[in-house]
DSSP file (Angstrom, degrees, kcal/mol; ACC not computed):
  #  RESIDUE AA STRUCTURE BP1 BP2  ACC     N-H-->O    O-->H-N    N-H-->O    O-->H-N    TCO  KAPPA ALPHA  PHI   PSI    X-CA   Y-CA   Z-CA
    1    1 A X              0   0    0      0, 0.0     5,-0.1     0, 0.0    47,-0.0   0.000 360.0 360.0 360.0 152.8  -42.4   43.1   -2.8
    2    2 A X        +     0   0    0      3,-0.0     2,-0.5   116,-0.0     3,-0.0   0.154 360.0 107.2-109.5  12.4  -46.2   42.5   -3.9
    3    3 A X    >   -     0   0    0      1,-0.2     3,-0.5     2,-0.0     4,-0.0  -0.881  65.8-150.3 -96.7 130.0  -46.5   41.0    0.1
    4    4 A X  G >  S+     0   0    0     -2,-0.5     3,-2.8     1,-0.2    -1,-0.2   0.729  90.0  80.6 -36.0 -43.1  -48.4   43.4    1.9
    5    5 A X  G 3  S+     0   0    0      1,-0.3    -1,-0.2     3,-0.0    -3,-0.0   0.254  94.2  54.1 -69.3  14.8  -46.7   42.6    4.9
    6    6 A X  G <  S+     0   0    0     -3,-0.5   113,-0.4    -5,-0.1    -1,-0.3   0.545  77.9 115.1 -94.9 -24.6  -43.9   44.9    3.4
    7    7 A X    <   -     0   0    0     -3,-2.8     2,-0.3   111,-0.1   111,-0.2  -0.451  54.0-147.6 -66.1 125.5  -45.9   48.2    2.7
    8    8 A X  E     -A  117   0A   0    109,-2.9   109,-1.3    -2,-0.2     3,-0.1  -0.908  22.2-113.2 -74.8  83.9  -44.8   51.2    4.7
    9    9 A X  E     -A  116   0A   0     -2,-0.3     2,-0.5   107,-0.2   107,-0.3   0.182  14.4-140.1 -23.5 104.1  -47.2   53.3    5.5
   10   10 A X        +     0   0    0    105,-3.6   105,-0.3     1,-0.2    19,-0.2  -0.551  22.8 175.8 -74.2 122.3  -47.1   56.8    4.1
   11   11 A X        -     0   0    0     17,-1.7    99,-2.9    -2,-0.5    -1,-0.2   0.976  60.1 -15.2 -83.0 -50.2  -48.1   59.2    7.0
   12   12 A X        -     0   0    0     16,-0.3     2,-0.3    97,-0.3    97,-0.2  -0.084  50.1-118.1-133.5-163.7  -47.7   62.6    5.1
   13   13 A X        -     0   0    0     14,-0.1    95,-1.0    -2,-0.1    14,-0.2  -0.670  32.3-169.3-133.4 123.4  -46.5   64.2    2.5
   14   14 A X        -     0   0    0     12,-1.9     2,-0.3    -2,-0.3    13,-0.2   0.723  61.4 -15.6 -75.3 -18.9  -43.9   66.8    4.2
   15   15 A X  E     -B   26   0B   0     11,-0.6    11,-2.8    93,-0.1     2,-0.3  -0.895  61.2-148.3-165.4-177.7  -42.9   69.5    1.2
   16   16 A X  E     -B   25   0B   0     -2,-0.3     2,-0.3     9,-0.2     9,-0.2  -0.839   7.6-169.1-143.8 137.1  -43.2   69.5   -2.8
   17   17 A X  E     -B   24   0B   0      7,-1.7     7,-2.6    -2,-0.3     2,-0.2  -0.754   8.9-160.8-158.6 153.9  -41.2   70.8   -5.3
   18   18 A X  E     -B   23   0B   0     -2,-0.3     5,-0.2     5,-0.2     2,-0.2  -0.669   7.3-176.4-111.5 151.0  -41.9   71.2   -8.8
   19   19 A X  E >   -B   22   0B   0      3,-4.8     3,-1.4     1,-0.4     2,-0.1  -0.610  67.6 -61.6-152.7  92.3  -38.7   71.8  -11.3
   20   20 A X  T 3  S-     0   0    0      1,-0.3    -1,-0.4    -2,-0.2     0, 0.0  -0.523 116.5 -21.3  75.6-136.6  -40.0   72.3  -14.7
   21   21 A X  T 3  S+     0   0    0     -2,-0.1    -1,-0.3    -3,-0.1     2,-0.0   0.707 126.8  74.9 -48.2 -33.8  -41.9   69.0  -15.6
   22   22 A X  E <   -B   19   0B   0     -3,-1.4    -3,-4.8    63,-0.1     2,-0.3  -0.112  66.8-164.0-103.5 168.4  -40.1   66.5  -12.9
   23   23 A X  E     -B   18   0B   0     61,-1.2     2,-0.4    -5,-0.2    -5,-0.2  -0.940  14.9-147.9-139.7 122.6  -41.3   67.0   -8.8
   24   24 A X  E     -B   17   0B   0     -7,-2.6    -7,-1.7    -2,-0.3     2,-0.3  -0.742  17.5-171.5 -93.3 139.5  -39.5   65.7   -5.7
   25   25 A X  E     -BC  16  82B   0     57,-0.9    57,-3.1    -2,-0.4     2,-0.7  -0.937  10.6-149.4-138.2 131.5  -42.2   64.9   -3.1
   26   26 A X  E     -B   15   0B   0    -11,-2.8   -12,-1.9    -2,-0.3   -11,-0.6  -0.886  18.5-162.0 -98.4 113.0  -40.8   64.0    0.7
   27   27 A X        -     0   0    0     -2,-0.7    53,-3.1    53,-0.3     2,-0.7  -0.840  11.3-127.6 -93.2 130.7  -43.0   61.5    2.7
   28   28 A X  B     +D   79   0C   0     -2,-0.5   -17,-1.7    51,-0.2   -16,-0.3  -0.577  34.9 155.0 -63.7 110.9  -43.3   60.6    6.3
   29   29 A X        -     0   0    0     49,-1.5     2,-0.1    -2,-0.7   -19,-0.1  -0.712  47.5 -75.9-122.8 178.5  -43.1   57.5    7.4
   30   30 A X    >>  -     0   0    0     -2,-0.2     4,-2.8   -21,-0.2     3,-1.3  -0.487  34.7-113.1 -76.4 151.2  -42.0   56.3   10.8
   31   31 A X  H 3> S+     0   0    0      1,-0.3     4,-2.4     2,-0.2    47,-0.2   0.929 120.7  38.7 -70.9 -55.3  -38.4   56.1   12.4
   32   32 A X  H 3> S+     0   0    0      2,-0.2     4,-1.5     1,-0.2    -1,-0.3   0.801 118.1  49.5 -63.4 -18.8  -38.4   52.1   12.4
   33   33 A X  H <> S+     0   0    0     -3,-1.3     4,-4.2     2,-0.2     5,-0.2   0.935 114.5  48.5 -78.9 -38.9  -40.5   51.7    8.6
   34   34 A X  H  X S+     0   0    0     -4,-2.8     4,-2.5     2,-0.2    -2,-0.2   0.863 104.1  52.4 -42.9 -41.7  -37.8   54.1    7.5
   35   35 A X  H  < S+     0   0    0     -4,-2.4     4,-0.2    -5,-0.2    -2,-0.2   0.983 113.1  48.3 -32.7 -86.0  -35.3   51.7    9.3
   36   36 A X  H  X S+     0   0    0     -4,-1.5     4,-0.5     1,-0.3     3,-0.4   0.674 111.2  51.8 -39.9 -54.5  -37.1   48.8    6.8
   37   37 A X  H >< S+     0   0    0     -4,-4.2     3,-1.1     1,-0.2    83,-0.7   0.996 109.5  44.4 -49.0 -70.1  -36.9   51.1    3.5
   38   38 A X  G >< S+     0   0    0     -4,-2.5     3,-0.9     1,-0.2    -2,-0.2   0.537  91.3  98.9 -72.8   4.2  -33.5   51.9    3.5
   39   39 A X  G 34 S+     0   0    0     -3,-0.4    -1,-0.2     1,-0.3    -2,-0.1   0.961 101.9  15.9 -61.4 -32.5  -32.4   48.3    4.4
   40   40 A X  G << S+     0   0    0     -3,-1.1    -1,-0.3    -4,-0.5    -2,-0.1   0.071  98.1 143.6-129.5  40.5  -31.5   47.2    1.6
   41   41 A X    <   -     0   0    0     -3,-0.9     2,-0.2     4,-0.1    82,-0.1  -0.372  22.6-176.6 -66.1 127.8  -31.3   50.5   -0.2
   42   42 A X        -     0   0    0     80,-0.2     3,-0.5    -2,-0.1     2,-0.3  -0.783  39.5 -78.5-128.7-166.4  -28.7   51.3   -2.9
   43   43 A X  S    S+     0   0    0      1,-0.2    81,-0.2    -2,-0.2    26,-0.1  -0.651 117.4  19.2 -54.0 134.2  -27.8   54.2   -4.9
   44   44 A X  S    S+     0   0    0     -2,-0.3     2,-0.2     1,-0.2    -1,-0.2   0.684  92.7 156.0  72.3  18.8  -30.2   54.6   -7.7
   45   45 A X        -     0   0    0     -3,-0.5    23,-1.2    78,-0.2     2,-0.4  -0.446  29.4-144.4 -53.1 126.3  -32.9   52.6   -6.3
   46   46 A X  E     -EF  67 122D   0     76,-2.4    75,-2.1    -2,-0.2    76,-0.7  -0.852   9.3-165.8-126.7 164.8  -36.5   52.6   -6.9
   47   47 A X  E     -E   66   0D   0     19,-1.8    19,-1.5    -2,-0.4     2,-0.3  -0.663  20.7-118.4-115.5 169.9  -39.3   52.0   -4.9
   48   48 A X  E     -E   65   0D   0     71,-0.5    17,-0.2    70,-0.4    70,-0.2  -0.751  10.9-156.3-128.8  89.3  -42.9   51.4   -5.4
   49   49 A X  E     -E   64   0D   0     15,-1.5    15,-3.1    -2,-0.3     2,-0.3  -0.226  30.7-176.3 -54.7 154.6  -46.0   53.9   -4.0
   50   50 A X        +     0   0    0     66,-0.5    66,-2.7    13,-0.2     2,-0.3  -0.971  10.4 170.0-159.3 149.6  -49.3   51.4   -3.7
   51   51 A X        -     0   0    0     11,-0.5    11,-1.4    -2,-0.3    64,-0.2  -0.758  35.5 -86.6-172.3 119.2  -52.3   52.2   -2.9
   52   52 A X  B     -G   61   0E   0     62,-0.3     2,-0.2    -2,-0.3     9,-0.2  -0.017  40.1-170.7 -17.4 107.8  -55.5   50.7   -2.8
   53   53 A X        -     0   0    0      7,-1.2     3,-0.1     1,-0.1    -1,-0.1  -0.875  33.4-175.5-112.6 147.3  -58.0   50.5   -5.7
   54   54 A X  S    S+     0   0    0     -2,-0.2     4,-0.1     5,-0.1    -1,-0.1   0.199  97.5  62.2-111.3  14.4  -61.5   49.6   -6.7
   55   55 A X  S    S+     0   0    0      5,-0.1     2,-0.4     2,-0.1    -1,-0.1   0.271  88.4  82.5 -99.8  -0.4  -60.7   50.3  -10.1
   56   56 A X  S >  S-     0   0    0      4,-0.3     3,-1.6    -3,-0.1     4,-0.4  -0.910  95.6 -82.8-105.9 130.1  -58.0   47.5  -10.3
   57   57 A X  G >  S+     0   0    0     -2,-0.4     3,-0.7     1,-0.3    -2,-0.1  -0.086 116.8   4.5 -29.2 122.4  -59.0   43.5  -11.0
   58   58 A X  G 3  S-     0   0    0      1,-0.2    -1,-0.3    -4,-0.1    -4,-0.1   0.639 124.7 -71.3  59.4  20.2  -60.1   41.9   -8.0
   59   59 A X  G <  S+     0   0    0     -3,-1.6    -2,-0.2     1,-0.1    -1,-0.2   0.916  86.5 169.3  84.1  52.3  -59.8   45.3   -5.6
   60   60 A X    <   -     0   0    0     -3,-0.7    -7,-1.2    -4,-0.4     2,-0.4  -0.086  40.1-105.5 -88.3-157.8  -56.0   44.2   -6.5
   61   61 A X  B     -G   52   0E   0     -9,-0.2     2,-0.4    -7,-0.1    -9,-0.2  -0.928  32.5-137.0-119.3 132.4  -53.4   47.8   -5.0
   62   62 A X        -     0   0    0    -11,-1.4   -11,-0.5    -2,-0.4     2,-0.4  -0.860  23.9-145.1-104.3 139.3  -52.4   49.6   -7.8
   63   63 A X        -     0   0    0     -2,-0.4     2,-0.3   -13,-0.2   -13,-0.2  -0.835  19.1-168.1-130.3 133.9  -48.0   51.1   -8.1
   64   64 A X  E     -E   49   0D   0    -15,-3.1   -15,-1.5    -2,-0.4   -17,-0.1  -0.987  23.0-134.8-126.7 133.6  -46.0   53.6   -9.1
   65   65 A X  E     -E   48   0D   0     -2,-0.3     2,-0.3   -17,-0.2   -17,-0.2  -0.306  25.2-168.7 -79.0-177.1  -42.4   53.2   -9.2
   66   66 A X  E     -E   47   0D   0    -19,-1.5   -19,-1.8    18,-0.1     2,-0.5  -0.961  29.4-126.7-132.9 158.4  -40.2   55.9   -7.9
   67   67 A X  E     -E   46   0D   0     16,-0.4    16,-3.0    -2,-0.3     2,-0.8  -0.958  31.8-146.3 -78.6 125.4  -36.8   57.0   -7.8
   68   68 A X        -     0   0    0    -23,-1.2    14,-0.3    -2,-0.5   -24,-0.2  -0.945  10.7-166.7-103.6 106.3  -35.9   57.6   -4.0
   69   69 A X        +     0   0    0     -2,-0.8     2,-0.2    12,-0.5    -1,-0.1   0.700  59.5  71.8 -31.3 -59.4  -33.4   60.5   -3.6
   70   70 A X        -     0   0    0     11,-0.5     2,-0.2     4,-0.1    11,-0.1  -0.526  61.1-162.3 -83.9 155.4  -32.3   60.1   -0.1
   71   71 A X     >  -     0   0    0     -2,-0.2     4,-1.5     1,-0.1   -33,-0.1  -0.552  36.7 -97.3-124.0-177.8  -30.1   57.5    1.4
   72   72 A X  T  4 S+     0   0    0     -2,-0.2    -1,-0.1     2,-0.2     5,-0.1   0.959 125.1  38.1 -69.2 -52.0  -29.0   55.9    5.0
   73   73 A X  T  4 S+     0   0    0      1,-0.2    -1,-0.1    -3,-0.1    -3,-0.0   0.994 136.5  22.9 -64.2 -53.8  -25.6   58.3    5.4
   74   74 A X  T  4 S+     0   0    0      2,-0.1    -1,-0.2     0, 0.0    -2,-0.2   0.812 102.3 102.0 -86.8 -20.6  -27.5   61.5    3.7
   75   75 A X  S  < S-     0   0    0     -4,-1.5     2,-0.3     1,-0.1     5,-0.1  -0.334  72.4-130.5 -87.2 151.6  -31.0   60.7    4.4
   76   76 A X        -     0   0    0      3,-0.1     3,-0.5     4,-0.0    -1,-0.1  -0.714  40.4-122.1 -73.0 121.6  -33.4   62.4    7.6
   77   77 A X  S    S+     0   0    0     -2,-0.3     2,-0.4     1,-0.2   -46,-0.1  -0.504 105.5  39.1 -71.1 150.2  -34.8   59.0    9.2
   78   78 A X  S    S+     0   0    0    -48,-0.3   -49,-1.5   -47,-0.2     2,-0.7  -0.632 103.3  96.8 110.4 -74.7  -38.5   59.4    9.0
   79   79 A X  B     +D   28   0C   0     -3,-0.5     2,-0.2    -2,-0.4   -51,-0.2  -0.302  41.7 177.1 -43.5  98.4  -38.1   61.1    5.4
   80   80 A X        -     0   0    0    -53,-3.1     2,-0.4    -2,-0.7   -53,-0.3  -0.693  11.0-172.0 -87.0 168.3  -38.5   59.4    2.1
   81   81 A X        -     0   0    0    -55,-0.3   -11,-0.5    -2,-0.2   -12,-0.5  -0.829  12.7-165.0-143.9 126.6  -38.1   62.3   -1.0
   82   82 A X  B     -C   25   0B   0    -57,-3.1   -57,-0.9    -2,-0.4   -14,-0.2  -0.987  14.8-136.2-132.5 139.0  -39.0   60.4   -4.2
   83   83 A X        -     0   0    0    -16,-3.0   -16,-0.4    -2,-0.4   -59,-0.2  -0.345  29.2-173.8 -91.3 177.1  -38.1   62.0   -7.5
   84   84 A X        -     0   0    0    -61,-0.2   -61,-1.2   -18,-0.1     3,-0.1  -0.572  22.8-145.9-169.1 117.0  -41.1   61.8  -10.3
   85   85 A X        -     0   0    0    -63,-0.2   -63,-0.1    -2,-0.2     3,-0.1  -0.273  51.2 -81.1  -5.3 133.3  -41.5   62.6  -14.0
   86   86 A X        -     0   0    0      1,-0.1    -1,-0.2    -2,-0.1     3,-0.1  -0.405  62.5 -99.4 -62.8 149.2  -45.5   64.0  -15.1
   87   87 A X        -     0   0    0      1,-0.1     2,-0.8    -3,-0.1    -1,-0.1  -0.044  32.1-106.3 -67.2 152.3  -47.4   61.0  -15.5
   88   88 A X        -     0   0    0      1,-0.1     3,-0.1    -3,-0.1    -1,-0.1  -0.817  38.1-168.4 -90.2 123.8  -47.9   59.6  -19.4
   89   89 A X  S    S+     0   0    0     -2,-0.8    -1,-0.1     1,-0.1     4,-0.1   0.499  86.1  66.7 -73.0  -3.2  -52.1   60.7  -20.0
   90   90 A X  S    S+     0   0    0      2,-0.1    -1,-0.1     3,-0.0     3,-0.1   0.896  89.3  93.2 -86.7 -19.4  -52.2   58.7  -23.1
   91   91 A X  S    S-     0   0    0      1,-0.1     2,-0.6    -3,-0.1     3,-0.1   0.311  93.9 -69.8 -47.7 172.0  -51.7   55.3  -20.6
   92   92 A X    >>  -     0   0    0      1,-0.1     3,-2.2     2,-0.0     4,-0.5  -0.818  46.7-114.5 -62.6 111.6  -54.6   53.1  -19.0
   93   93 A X  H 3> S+     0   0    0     -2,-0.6     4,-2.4     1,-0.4    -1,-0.1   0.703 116.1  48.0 -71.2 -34.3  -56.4   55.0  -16.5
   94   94 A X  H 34 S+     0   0    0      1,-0.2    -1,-0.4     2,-0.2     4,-0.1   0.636 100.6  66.3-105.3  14.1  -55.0   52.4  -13.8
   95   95 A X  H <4 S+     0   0    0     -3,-2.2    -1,-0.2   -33,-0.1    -2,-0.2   0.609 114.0  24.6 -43.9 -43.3  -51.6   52.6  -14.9
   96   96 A X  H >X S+     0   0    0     -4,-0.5     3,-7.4     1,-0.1     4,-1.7   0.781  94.2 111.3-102.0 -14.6  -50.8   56.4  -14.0
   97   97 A X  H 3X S+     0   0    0     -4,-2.4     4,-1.7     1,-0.4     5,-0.1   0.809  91.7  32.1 -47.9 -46.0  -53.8   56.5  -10.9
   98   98 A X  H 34 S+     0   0    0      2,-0.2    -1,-0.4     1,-0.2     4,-0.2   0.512 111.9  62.1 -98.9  14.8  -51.4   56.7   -8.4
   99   99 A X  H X4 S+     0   0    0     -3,-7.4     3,-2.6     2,-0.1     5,-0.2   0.784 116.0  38.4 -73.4 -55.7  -48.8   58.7  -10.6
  100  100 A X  H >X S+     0   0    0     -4,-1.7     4,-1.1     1,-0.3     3,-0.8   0.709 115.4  51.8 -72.6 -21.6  -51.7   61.4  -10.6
  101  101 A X  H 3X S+     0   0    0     -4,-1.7     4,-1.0     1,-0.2    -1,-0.3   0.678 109.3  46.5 -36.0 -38.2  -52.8   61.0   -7.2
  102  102 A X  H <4 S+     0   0    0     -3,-2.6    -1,-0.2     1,-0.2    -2,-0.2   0.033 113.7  51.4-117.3  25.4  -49.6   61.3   -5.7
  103  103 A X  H <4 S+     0   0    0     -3,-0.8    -1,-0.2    -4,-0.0    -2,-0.2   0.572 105.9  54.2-106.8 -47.2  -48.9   64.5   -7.9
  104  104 A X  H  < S+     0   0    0     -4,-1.1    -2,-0.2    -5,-0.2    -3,-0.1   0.854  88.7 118.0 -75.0 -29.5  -52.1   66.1   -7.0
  105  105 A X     <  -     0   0    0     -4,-1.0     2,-0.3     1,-0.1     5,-0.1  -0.200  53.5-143.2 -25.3 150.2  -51.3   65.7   -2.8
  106  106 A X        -     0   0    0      3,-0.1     2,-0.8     2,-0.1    -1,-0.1  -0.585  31.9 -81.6  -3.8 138.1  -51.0   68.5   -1.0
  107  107 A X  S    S+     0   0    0     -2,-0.3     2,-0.2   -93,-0.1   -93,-0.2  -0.713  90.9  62.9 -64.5 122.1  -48.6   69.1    1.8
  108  108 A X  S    S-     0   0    0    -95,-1.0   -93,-0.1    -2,-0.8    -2,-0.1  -0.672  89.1 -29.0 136.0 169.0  -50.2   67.4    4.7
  109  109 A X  S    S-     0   0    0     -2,-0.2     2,-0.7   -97,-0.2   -97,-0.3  -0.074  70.8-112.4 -31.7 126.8  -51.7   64.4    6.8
  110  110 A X        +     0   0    0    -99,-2.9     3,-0.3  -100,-0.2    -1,-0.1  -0.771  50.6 160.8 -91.3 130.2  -52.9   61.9    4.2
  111  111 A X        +     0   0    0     -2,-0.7     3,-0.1     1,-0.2    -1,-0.1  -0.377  47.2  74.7-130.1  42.9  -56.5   61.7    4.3
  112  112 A X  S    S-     0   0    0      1,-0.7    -1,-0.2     0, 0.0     2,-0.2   0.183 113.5 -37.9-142.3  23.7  -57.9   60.3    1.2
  113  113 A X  S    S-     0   0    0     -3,-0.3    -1,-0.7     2,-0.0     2,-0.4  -0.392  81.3 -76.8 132.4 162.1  -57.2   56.7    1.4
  114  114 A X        -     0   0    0     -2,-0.2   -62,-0.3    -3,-0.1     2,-0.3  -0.682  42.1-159.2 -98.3 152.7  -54.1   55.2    2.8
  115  115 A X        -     0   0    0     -2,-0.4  -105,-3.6  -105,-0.3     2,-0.5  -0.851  10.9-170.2-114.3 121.9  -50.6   55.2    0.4
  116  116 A X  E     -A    9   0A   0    -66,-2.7   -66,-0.5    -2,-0.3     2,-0.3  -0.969   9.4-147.1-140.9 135.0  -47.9   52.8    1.1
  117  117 A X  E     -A    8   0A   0   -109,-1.3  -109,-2.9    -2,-0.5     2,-0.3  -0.718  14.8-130.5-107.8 169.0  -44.3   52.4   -0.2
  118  118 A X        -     0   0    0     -2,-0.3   -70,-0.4  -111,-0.2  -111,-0.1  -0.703  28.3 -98.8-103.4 145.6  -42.4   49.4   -0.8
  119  119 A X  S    S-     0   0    0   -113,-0.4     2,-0.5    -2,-0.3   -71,-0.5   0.088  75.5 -69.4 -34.1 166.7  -38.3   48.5    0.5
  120  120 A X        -     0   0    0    -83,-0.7   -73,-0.2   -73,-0.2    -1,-0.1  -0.837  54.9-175.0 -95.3 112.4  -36.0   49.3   -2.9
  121  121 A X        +     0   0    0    -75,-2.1     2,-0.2    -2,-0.5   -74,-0.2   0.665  62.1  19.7 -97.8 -32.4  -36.9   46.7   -5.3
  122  122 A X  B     -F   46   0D   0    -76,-0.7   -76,-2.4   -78,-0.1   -80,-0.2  -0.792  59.6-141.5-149.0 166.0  -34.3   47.8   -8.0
  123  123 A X        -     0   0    0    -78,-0.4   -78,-0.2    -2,-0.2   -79,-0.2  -0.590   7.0-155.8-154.3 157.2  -30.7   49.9   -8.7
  124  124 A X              0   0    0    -81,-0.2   -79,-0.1    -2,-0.2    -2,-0.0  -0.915 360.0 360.0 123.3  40.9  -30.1   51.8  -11.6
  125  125 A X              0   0    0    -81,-0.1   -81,-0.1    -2,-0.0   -80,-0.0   0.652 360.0 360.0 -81.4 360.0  -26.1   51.9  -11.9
């Protein structure tokens, strides 16, 4: 959704791993936003990181989609894991900004401006 009033707050990033080009990153969110993601959650779903810009028209929030890994039956509530491909460099700088941001994280509290994912906009069957 492009309604704010849908963004989930990304608390964290809880662990990383890199496997050759591709990354898995898990985010924290809270037990009830988690609730809210996975509602309408299918296999092969994607989601959308957002995140504020002053580099986007009108201070609009600039997205990146993701694949989201985990599910209601397998998934830890509180845990999102989103799968991710290296970001294209040849793109428009505010086309990948929040691929390469959300590459660059660190494990920890996020403290450089707030990150929000979107409910599962799309399937993949």
């Amino acid at each position: 959704s492009d309604c704010a009033d849908d963004w989930v707050r990304i608390e964290s990033v809880l662990r990383k791993e890199r496997l050759g080009d591709f990354e898995t990153t898990v985010f924290k969110v809270s037990a009830a936003d988690w609730h809210r993601v996975m509602a309408e959650h299918r296999p092969g779903g994607v989601v959308r990181v957002q995140a504020p810009s002053s580099s986007a028209w009108g201070e609009r929030p600039l997205e990146q989609p993701y694949a989201l890994a985990n599910d209601r039956e397998s998934g830890v509530v509180g845990e999102l894991e989103v799968l991710t491909g290296p970001p294209e460099a040849h793109y428009f700088p505010t086309v990948t900004e929040v691929a390469f941001r959300v590459r660059a994280l660190p494990v920890g509290a996020i403290t450089d401006g707030p990150l929000y994912i979107n409910p599962s906009v799309a399937g993949f069957f």
